[in-house]
BAVEXKOL-824683 format. One record per residue: residue number from 1; residue in one letter; x, y, z of N, C-alpha, C, O in turn. Coordinates in nm, 4 decimals. Layout:
! BAVEXKOL-824683
   k r      n_x      n_y      n_z     ca_x     ca_y     ca_z      c_x      c_y      c_z      o_x      o_y      o_z
 NUM A        X        Y        Z        X        Y        Z        X        Y        Z        X        Y        Z
...
! end
This chain:
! BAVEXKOL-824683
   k r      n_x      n_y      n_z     ca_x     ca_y     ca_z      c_x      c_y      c_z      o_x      o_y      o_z
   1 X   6.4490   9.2662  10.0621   6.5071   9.1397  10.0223   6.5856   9.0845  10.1408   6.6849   9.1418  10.1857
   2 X   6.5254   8.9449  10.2004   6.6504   8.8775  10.2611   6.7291   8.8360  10.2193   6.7615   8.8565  10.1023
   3 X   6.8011   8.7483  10.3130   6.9485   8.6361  10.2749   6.8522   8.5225  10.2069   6.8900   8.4895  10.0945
   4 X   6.7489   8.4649  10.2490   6.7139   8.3417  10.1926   6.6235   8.3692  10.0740   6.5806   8.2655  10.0233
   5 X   6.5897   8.4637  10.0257   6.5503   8.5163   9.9323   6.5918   8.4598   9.8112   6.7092   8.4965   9.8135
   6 X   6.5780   8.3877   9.6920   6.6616   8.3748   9.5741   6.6563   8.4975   9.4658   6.5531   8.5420   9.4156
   7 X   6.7909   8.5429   9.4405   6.8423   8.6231   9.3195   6.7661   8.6240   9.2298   6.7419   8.5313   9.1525
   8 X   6.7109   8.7534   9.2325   6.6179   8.7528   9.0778   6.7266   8.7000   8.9375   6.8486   8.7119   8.9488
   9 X   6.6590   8.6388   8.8015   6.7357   8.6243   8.6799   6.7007   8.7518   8.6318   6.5990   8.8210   8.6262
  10 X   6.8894   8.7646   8.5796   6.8740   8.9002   8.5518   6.9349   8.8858   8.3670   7.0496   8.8472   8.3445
  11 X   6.8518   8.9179   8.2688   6.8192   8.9035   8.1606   6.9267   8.9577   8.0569   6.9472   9.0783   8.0428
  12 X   7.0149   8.8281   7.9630   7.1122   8.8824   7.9222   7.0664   9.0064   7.8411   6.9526   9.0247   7.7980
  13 X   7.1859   9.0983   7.8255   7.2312   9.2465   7.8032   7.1857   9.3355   7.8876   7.2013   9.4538   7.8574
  14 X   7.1236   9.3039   8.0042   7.0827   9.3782   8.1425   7.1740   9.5094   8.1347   7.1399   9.6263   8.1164
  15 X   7.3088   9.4502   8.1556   7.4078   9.5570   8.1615   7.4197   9.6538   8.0358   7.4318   9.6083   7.9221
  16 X   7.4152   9.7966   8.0644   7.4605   9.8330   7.9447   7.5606   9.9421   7.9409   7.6203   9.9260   8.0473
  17 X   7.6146  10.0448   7.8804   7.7308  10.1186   7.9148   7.6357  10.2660   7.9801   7.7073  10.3596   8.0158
  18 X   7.5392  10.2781   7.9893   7.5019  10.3597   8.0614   7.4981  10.3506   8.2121   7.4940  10.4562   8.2751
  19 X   7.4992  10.2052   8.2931   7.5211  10.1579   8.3677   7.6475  10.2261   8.4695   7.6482  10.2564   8.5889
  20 X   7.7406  10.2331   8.3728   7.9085  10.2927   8.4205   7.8419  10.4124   8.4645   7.8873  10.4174   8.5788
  21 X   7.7735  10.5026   8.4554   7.7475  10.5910   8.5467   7.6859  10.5541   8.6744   7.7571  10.5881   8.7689
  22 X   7.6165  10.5169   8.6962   7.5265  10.4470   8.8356   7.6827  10.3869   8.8395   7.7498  10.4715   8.8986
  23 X   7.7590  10.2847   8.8036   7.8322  10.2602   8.9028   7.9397  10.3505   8.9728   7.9773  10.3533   9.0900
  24 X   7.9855  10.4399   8.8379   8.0642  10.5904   8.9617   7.9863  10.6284   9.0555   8.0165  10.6880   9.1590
  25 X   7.8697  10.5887   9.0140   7.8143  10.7124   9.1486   7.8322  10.6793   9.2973   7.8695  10.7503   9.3906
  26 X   7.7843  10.5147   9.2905   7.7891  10.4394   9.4006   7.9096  10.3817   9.4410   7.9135  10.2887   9.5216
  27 X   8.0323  10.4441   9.3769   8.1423  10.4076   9.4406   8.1995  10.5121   9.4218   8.3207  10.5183   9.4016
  28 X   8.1200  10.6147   9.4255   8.2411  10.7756   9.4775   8.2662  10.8315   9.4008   8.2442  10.9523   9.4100
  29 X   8.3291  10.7762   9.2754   8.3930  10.8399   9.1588   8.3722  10.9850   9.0779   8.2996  11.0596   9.1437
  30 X   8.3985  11.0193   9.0047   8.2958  11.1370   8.9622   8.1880  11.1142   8.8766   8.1518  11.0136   8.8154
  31 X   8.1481  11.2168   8.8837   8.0147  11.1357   8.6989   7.9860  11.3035   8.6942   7.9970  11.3987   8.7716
  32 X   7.9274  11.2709   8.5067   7.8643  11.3605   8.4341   7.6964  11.3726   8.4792   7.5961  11.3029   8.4637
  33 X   7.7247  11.4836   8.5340   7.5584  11.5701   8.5740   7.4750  11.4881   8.4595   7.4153  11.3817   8.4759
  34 X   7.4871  11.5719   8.3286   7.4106  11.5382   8.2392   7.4124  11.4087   8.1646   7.3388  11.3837   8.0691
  35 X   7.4796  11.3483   8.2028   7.4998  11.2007   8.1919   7.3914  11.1150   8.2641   7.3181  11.0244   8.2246
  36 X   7.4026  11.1569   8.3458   7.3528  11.0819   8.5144   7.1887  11.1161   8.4662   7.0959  11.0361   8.4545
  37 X   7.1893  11.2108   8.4515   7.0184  11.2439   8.4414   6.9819  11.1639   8.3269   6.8763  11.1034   8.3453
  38 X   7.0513  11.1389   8.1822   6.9806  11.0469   8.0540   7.0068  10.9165   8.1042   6.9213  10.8309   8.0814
  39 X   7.0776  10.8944   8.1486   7.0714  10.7509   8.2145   6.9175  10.6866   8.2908   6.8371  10.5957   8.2704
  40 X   6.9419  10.8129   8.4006   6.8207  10.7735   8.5182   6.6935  10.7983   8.4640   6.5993  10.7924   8.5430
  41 X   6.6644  10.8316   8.3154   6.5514  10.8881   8.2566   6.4797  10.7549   8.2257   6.3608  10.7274   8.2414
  42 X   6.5729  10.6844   8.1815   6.4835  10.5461   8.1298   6.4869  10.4177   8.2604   6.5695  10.3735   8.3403
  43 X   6.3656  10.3971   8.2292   6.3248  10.3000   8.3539   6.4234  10.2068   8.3729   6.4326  10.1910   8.4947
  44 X   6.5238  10.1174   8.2994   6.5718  10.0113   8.2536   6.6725  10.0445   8.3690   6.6890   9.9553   8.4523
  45 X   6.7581  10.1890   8.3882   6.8589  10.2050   8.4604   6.7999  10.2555   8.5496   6.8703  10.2288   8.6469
  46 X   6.7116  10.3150   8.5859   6.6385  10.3532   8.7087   6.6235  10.1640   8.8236   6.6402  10.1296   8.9406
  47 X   6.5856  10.1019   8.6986   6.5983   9.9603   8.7881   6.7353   9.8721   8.8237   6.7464   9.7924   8.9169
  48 X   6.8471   9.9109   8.7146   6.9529   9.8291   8.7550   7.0008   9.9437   8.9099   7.0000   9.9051   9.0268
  49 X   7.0274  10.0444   8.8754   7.0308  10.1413   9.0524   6.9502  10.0578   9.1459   7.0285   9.9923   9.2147
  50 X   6.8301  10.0338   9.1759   6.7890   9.9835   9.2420   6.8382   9.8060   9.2796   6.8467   9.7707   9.3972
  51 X   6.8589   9.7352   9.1966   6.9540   9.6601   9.2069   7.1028   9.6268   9.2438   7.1576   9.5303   9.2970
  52 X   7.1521   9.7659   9.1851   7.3258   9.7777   9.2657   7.2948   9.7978   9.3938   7.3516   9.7060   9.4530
  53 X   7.2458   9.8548   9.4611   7.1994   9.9623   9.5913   7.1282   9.7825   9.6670   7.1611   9.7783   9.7855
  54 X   7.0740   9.6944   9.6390   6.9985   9.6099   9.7175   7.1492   9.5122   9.7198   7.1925   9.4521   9.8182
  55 X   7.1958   9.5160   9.6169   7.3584   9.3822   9.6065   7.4228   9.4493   9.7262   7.4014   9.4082   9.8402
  56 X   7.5142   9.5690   9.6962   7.5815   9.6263   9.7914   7.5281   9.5820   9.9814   7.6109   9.5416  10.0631
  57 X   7.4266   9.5960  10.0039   7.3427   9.6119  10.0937   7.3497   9.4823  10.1643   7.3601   9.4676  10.2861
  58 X   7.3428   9.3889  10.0731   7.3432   9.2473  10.1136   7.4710   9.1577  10.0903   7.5000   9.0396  10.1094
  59 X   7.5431   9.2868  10.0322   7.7071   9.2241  10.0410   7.7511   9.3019  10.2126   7.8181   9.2292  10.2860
  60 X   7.7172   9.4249  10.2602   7.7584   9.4647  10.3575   7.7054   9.4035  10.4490   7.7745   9.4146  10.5504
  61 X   7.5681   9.3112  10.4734   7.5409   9.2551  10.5820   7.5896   9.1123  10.5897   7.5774   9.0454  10.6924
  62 X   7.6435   9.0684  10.4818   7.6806   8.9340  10.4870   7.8241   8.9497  10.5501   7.8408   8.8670  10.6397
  63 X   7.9244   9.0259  10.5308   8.0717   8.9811  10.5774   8.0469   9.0546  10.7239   7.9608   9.1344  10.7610
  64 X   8.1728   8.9860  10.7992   8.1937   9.0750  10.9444   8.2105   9.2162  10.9296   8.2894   9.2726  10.8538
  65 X   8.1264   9.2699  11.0115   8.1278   9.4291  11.0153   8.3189   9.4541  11.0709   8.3577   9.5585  11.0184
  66 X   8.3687   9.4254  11.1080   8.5184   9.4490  11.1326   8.6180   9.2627  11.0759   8.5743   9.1491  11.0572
  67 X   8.7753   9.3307  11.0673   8.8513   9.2263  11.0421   8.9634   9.2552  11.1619   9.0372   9.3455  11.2014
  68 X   8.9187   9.0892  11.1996   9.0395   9.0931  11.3137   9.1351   8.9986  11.2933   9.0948   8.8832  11.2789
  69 X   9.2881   9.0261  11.2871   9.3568   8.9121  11.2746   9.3989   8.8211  11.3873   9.4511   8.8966  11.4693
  70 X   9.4026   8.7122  11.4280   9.4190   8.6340  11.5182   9.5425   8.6670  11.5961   9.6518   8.6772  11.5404
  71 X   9.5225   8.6868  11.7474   9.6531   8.7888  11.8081   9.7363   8.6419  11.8506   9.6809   8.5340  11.8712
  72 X   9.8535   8.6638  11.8563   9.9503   8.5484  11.8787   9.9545   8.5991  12.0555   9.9553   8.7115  12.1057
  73 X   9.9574   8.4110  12.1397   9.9995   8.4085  12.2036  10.0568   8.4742  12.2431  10.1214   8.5385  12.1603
  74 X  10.0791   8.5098  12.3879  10.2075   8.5804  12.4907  10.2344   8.5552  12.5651  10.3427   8.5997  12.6033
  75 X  10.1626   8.4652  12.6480  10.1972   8.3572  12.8248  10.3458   8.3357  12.8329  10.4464   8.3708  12.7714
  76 X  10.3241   8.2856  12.9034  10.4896   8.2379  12.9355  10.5084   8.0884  12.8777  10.6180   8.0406  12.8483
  77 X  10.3798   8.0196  12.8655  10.3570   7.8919  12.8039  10.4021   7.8932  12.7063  10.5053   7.8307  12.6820
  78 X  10.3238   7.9825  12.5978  10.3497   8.0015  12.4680  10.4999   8.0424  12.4305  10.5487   8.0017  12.3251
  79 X  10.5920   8.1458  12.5426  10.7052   8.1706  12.4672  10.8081   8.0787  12.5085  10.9206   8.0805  12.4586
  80 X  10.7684   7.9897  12.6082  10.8708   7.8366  12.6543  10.8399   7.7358  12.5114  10.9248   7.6943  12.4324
  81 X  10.7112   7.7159  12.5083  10.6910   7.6598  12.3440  10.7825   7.6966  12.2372  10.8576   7.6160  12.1824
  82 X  10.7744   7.8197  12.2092  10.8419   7.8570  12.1056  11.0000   7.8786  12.1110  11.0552   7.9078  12.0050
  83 X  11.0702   7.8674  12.2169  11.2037   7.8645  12.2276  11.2147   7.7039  12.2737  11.3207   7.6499  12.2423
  84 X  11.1514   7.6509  12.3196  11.2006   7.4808  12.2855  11.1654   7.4416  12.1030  11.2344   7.3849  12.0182
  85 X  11.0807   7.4787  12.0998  11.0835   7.4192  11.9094  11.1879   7.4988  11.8306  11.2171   7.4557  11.7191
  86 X  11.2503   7.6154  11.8777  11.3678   7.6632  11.8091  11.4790   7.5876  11.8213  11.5418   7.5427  11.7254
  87 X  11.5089   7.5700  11.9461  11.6312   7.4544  12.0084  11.6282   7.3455  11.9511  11.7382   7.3097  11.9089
  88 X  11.5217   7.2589  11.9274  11.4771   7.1543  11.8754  11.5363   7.1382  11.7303  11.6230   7.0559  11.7007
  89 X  11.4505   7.2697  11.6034  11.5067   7.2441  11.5420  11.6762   7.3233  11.4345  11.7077   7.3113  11.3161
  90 X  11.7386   7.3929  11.5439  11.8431   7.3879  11.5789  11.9458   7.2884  11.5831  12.0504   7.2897  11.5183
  91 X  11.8974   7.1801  11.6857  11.9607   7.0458  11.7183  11.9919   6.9635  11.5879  12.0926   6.8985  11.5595
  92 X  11.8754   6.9853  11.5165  11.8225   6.8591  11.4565  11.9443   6.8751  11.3159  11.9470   6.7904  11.2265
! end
């Protein structure tokens, strides 16, 4: 699946509480062995897995692989700037 790809419709009650296992799994959590296996038995959740696993995938390639916050100025420009707009409004 690409980015320009359109989102399959995904058919109300898709979700169901067997689901909550596939989602511990794929986010670490713990899960029931024997849980996990009646779940993955029926095709229905065998396909929403395959669906969490393609979202995730295309949520991790869409944002920036790192977060950088914008580094503040340090010149000598910048800290004459900022001690005249203190003075300034000081004065005022």
């Amino acid at each position: 699946m690409t980015h320009d790809e359109p989102v399959p419709h995904i058919e109300p009650g898709f979700f169901q509480p067997k689901h909550l296992e596939i989602d511990a799994l794929l986010d670490g959590e713990p899960v029931d062995k024997e849980a996990l296996r009646a779940a993955l038995a029926e095709a229905t959740t065998r396909d929403y897995l395959v669906d969490a696993l393609l979202l995730r995938q295309l949520a991790r390639e869409a944002g920036p692989s790192r977060f950088v916050a914008p580094a503040t100025p340090r010149g000598p420009f910048a800290h004459g700037a900022r001690l005249m707009s203190q003075e300034i409004a000081i004065s005022s």
